[in-house]
Structure formats: structure tokens, C-alpha cells
NUMIBA-96281 format. One record per residue: x, y, z of N, C-alpha, C, O, CB in turn; residue in three letters. Coordinates in pm, whole numbers, plus 32768, in hexadecimal, padded with zeros to 4 digits. Glycine has a CB too. Example, Ala and Ser with C-alpha at 12.3 -4.5 7.8 and 13.67 -1.06 7.14 Angstrom:
REM NUMIBA-96281
85277DC7830C84CE7E3E830C85287EB6830C85907EB4834E846B7E418389ala 85057F1F82C485577F9682CA850A80038313853D8072832485807FC4823Cser 
REM end
This chain:
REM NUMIBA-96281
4B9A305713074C1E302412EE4C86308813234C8730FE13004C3230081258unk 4CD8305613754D4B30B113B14DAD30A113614DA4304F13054D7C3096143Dunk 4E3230FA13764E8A30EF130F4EFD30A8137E4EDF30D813EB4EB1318D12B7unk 4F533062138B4F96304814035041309813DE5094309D13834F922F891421unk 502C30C5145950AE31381472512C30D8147D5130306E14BC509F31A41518unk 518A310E1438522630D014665237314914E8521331BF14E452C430DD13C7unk 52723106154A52C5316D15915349316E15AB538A310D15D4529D317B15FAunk 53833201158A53FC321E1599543C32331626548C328A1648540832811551unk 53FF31C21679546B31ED171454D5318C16FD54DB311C16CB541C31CC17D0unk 552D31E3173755D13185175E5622319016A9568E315B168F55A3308B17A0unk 55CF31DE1645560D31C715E45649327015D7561432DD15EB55AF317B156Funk 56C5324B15AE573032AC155F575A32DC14E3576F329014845786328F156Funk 576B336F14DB577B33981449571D335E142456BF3331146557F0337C13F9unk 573C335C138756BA33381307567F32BD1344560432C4134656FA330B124Cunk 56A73263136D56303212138055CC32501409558A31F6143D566A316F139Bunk 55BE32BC143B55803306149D54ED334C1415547633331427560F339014F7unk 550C337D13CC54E333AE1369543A33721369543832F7135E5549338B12F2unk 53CC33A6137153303368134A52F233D5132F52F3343A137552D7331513BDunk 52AB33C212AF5263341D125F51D333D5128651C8335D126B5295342311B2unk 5167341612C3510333F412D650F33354132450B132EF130C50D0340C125Dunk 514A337A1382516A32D313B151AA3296137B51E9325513CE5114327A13B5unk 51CB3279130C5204322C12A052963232127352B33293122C51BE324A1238unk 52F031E1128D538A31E1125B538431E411D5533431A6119053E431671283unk 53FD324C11A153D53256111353D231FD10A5539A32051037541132A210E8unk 543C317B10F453FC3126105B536A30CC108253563068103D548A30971016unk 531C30E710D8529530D710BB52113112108751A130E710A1528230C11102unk 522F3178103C51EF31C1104251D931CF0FB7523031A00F6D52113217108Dunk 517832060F86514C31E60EDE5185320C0E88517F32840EA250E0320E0EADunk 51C732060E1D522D31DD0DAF5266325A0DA252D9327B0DBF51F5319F0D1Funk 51E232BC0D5F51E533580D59521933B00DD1526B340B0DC2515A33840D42unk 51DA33860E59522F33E00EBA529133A00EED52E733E50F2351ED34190F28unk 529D333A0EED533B32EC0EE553DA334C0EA9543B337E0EE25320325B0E5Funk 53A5333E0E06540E33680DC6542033F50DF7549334220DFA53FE33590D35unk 53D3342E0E1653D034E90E20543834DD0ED2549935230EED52D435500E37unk 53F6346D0F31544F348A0FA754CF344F0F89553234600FD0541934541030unk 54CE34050F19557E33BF0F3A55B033F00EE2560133AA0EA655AC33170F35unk 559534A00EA055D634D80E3A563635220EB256AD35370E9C557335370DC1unk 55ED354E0F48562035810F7D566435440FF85699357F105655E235CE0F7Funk 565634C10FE456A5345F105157443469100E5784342F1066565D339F1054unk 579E348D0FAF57F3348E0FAA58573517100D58C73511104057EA34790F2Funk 57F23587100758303609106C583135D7110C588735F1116157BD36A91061unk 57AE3583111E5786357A11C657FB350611A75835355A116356BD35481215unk 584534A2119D58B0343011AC58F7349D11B3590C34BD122858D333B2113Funk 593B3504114159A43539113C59C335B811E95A3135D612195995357D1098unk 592235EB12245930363212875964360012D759C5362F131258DF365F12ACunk 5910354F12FD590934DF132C59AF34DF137159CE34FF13E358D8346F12B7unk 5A0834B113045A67346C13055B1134FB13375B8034E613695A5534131257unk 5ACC357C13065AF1360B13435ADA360B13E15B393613142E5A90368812FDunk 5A62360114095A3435FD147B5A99359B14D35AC135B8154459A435D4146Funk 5AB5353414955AD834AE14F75B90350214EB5BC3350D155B5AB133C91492unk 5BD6352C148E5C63355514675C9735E214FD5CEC35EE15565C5235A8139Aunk 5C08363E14B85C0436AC15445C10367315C45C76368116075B7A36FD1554unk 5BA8363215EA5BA535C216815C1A357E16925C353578170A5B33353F167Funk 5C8A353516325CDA34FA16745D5D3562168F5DAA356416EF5CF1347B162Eunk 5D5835B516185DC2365216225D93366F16AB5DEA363916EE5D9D36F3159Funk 5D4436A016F75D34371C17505D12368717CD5CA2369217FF5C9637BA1719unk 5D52362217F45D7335B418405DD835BF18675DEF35F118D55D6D354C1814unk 5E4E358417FC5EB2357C18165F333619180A5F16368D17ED5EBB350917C9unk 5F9F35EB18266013367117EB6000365817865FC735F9175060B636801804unk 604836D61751604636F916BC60E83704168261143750162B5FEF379316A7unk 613D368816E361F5368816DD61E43639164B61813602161B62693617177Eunk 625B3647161E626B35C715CA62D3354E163B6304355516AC62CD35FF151Bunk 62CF34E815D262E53461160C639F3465161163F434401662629233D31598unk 63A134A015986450349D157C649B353C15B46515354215AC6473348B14ABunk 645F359C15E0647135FA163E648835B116A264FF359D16BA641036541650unk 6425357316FC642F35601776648E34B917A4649E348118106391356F17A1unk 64B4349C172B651E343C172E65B5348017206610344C1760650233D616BAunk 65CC34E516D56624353716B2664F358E175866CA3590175865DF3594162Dunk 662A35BF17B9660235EC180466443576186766A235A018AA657B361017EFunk 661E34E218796606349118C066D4344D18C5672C3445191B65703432187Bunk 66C4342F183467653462180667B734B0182A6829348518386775348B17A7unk 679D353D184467FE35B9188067F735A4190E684035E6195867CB365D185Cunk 679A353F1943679A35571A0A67FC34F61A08685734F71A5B66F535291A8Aunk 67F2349F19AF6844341E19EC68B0342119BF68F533D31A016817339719D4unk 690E346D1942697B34B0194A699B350A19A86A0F34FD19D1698834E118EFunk 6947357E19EB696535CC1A716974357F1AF969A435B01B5F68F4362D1A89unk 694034F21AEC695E349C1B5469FF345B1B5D6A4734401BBD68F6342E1B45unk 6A1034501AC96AA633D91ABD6B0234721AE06B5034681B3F6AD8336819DFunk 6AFD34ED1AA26B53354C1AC46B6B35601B506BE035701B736B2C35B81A91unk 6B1735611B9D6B0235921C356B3D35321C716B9035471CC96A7035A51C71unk 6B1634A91C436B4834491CBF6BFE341C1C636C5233CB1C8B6AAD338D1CDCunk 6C0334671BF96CA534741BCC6CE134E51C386D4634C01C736CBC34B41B10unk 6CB835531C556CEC35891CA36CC135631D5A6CF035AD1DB26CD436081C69unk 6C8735171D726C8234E71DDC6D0634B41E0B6D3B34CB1E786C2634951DD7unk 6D3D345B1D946D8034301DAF6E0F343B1D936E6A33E91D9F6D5233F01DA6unk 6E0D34AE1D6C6E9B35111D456E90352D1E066EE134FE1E566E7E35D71CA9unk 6E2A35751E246E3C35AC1E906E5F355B1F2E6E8135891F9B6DCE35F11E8Cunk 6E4334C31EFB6E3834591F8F6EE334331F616F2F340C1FBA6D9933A11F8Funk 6F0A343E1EF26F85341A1ECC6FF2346D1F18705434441F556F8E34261E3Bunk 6FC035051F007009357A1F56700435681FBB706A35831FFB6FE735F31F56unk 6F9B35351FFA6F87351A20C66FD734CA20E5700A34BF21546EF734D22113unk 6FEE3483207C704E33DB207C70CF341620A17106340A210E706433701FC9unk 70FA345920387187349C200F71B834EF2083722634DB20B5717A35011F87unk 7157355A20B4716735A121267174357A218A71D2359321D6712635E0213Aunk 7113352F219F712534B7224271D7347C22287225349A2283708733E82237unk 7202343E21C9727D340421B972D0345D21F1731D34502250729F33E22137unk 72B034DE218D7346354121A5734235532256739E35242299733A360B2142unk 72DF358F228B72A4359023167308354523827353356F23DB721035412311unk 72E034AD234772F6343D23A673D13434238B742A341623DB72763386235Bunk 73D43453231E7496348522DF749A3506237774E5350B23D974A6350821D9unk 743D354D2355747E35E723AC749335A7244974F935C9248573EB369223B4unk 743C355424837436353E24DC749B34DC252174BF34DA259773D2353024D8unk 74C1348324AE752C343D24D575BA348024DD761F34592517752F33D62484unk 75A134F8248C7631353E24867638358124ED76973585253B765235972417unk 75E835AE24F175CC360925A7760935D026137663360A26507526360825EBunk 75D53547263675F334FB269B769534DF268F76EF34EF26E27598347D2697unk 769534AB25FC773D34B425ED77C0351625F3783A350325F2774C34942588unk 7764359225F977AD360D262C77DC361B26C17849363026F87757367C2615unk 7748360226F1773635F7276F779435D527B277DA361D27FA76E435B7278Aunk 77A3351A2792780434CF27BF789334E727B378DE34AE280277EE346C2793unk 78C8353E27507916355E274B799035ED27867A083607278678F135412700unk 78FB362E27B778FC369627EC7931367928A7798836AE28EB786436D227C6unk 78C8360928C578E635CA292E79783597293C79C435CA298F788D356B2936unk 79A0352B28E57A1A34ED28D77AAC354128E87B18350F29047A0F34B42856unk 7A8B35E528CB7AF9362D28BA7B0A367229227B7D368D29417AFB36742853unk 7A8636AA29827A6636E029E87ADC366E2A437B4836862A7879B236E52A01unk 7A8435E02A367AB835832AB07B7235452A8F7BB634E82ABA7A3434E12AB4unk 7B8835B12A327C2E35852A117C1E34E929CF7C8C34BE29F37CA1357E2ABBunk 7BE53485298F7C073441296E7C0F343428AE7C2633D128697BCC33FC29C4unk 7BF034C928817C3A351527E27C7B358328097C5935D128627BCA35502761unk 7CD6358827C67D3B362327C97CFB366227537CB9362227027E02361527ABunk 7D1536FA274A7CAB376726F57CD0372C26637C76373226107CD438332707unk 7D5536EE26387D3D36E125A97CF4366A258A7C99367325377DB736E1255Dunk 7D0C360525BB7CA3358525A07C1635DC25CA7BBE35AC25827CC434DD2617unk 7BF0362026007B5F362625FF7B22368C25817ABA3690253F7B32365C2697unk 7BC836F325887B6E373C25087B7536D6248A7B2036EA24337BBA37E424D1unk 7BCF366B24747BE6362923E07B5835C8240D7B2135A523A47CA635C423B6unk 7B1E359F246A7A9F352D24787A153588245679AD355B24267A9334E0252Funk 7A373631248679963673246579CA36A123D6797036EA23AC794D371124DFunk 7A16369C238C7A2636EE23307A2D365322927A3A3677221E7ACC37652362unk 7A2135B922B679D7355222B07955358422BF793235D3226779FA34F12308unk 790E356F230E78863540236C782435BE22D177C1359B2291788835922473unk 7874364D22C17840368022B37823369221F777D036C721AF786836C9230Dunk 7883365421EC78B835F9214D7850358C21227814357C20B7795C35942163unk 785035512185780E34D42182773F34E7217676E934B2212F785034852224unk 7740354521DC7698356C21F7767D360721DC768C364E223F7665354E22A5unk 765A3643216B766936E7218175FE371A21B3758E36E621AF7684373A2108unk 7620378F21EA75F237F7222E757337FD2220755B38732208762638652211unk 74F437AF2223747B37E621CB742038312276742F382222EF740937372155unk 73C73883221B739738E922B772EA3898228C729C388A222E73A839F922A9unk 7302386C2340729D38062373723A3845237571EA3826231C72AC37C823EFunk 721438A723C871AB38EA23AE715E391A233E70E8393C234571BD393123DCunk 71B2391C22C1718239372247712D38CE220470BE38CC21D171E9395621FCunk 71A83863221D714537E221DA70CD37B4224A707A3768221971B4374221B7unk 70BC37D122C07081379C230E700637DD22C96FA8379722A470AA37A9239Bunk 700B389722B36F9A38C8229B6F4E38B021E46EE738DC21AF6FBB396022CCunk 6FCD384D21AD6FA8383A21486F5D37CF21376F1F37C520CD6FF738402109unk 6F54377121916F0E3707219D6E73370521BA6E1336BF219B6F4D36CA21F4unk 6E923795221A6E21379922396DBE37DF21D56D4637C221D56E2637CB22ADunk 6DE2381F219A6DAA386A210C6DC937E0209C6DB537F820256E1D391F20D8unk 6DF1376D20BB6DE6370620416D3C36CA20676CD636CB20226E7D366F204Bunk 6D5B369521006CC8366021166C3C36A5210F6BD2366721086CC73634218Cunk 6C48373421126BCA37A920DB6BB237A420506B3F37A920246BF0384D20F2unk 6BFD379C20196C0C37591F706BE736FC1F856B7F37231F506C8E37431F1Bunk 6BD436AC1F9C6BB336161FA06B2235F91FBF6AD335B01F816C0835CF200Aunk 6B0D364A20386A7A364220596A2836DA200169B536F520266A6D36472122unk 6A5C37231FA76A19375E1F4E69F937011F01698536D81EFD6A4E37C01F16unk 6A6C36C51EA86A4436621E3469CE36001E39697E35E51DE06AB2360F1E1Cunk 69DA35BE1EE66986357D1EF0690A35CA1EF068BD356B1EF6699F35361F4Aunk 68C436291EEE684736971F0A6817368A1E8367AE366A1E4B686D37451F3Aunk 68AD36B81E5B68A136D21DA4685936391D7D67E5363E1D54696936E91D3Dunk 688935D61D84687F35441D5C67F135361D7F67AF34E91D3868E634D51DABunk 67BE356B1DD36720352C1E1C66FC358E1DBF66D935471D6166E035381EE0unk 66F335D81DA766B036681D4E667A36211CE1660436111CC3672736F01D0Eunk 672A35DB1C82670735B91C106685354B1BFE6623354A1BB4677F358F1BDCunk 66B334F41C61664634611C6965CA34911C77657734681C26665A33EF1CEEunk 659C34F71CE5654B350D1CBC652835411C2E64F134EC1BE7653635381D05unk 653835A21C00652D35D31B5D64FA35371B366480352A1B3165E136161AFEunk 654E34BD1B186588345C1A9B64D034151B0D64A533AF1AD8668133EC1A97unk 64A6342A1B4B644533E51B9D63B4341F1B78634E33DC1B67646A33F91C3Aunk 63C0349F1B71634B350F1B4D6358350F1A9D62FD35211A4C637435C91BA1unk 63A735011A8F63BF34DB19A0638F345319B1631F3458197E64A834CE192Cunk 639E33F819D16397337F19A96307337819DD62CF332519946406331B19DCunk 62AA33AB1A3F620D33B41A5C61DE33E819EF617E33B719B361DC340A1AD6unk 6227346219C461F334AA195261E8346418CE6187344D188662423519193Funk 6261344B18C4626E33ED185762123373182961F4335917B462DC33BC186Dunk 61F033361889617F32DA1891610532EB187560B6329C1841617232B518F1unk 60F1337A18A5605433B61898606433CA17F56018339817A2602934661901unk 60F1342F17D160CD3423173860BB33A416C6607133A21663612C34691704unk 6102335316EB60F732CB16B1606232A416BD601732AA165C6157325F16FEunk 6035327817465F6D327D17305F3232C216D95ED0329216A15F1632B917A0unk 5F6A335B16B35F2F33C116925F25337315F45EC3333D15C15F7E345A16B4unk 5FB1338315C05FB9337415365F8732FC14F35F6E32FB147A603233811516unk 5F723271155D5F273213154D5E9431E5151A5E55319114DA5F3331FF159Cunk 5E8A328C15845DD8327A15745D9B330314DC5D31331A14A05D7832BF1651unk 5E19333314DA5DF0339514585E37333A14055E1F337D13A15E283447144Funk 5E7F32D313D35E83327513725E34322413275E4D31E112C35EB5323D1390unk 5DAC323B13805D2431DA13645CBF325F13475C46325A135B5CE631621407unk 5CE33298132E5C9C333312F85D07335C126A5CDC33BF122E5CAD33D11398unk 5D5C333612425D94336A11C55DD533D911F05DEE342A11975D32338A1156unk 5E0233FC12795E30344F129B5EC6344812C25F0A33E212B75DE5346D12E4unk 5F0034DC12FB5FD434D7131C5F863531139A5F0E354B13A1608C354E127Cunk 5FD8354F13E35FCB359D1443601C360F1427608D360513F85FE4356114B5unk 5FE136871446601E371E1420608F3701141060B736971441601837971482unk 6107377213AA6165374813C161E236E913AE625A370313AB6145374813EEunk 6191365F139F620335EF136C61F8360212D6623E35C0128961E3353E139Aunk 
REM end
């Protein structure tokens, strides 16, 4: 008479478990009770074992860190593209004054001409530039020109800055995901993940 073997392939944790071939609740009353005095530690290693394995998987962030985090990029986004547009406002403003200097110029010009060719005498021309100059003031072109150009370097920093953040809010939100799996799968273990 043979005894016929259970086999433990493909089986996990405690049900992997065979005492003389035999899964422990087959096995005779007396060595039964003695192995399932100690089937409560092997579940409890069991179920340690499976907690360790999903810890040393995933990060070890919390969920509301890396949302907190996800929050501060996308406030550093609305700030940046607030000053984006302080600064396209200034290009605006500058180009204006610019396009003022330039018309006053020409209107100097013309006037300069007009007095040369005798058709203003010197006081009408000084009372028309001393208008012209009332009217459009003095602003130094080159200044704003070079300020413009230091608006649009600002501009294409912010934007650097802006790709920076997305990435971050792109690399948290991968992360973030992994911890959510994480805490999912230690929820079915009686488990939190370090930390929370």
C-alpha cells in the first residue's frame, strides 16, 4: 500500500507547506494539531514576507507628500507665466514708447528741414519742438531697446523654468502612482506604507 503524495508545485506560502508529503490538514489529528499550533507564525512570516516584497518594489514617498509637491510646481507655474506676462506687457509698453520716439524724431526732422528751407521762422519752430517735445518725452531708445531685449531673456528663462516644473509635476505624478499601487497592495496585508 502506497501512501499518495499531495504535491506542492505552483503552490505559495502556507499552502506550499507538506509534512511527509502531506498538507497539514491531512494529516493525522495528533500531528495536525502540533503543525497548525505553528501555522499561525508561518501565515504571520507569510504575510511579513509579502509587506517586505511590496516595501522594497515600490518608493517609499507618501501619497499626500507627493501631491503637496505636485501643488507647489503648479503654483511655480501660475507665478512664472504671471511674470511672463508682466514682462511681454513691458515689450508691449517699450515697443510703444519706441514707435512715440520715432515719430517724434521724424517730426523733428521735418521741422528741422522746414526751417533750414525758410518755410518756419526760428520762433514758430522753437514753439512747434518745444510742443512735439511736450507732447512725446525724451525717453532714451537705446535703453528701452536694451530693455526689451533683457525682457525676452526673461521670458525664455521662465519658459526653461516652466519645462523644469512640468517635468517635476510629470516625474511626482509617475511616482505618485507607483505609491498608490504600493499602498493598494499593502491594504490587502493589514498594512500603511512607512510613514503615512
Amino acid at each position: 500500500m502506497t501512501e499518495e503524495r499531495d504535491s506542492n508545485i505552483g503552490q505559495e506560502g502556507i499552502e506550499s507547506i507538506r509534512i511527509a508529503g502531506k498538507r497539514i490538514d491531512d494529516l493525522p489529528i495528533g500531528q495536525g494539531n502540533e503543525a497548525k499550533a505553528g501555522l499561525a507564525d508561518a501565515k504571520e512570516t507569510a504575510r511579513m514576507n509579502s509587506i517586505n516584497t511590496i516595501n522594497a518594489q515600490y518608493p517609499k514617498h507618501r501619497v499626500d507628500y507627493l501631491a503637496s509637491r505636485i501643488t507647489e510646481c503648479q503654483g511655480n507655474i501660475t507665478r512664472i507665466n504671471t511674470s511672463k506676462s508682466e514682462q511681454a506687457n513691458m515689450i508691449s509698453e517699450y515697443a510703444g514708447h519706441i514707435k512715440l520716439c520715432e515719430h517724434r524724431d521724424k517730426e523733428i526732422d521735418r521741422l528741422g528741414k522746414a526751417l533750414i528751407d525758410g518755410a518756419l521762422d526760428d520762433k514758430t519752430h522753437k514753439a512747434q519742438l518745444r510742443i512735439l517735445k511736450l507732447n512725446f518725452p525724451p525717453y532714451n531708445v537705446e535703453a528701452m531697446e536694451a530693455q526689451i531685449i533683457q525682457c525676452q531673456e526673461a521670458i525664455e528663462r521662465c519658459d526653461i523654468v516652466i519645462g523644469a516644473e512640468n517635468e517635476s509635476i510629470r516625474e511626482f505624478t509617475d511616482v505618485m502612482a507607483q505609491c498608490r499601487i504600493r499602498d493598494t497592495e499593502l491594504a490587502k496585508y493589514g498594512a500603511v506604507a512607512e510613514g503615512s
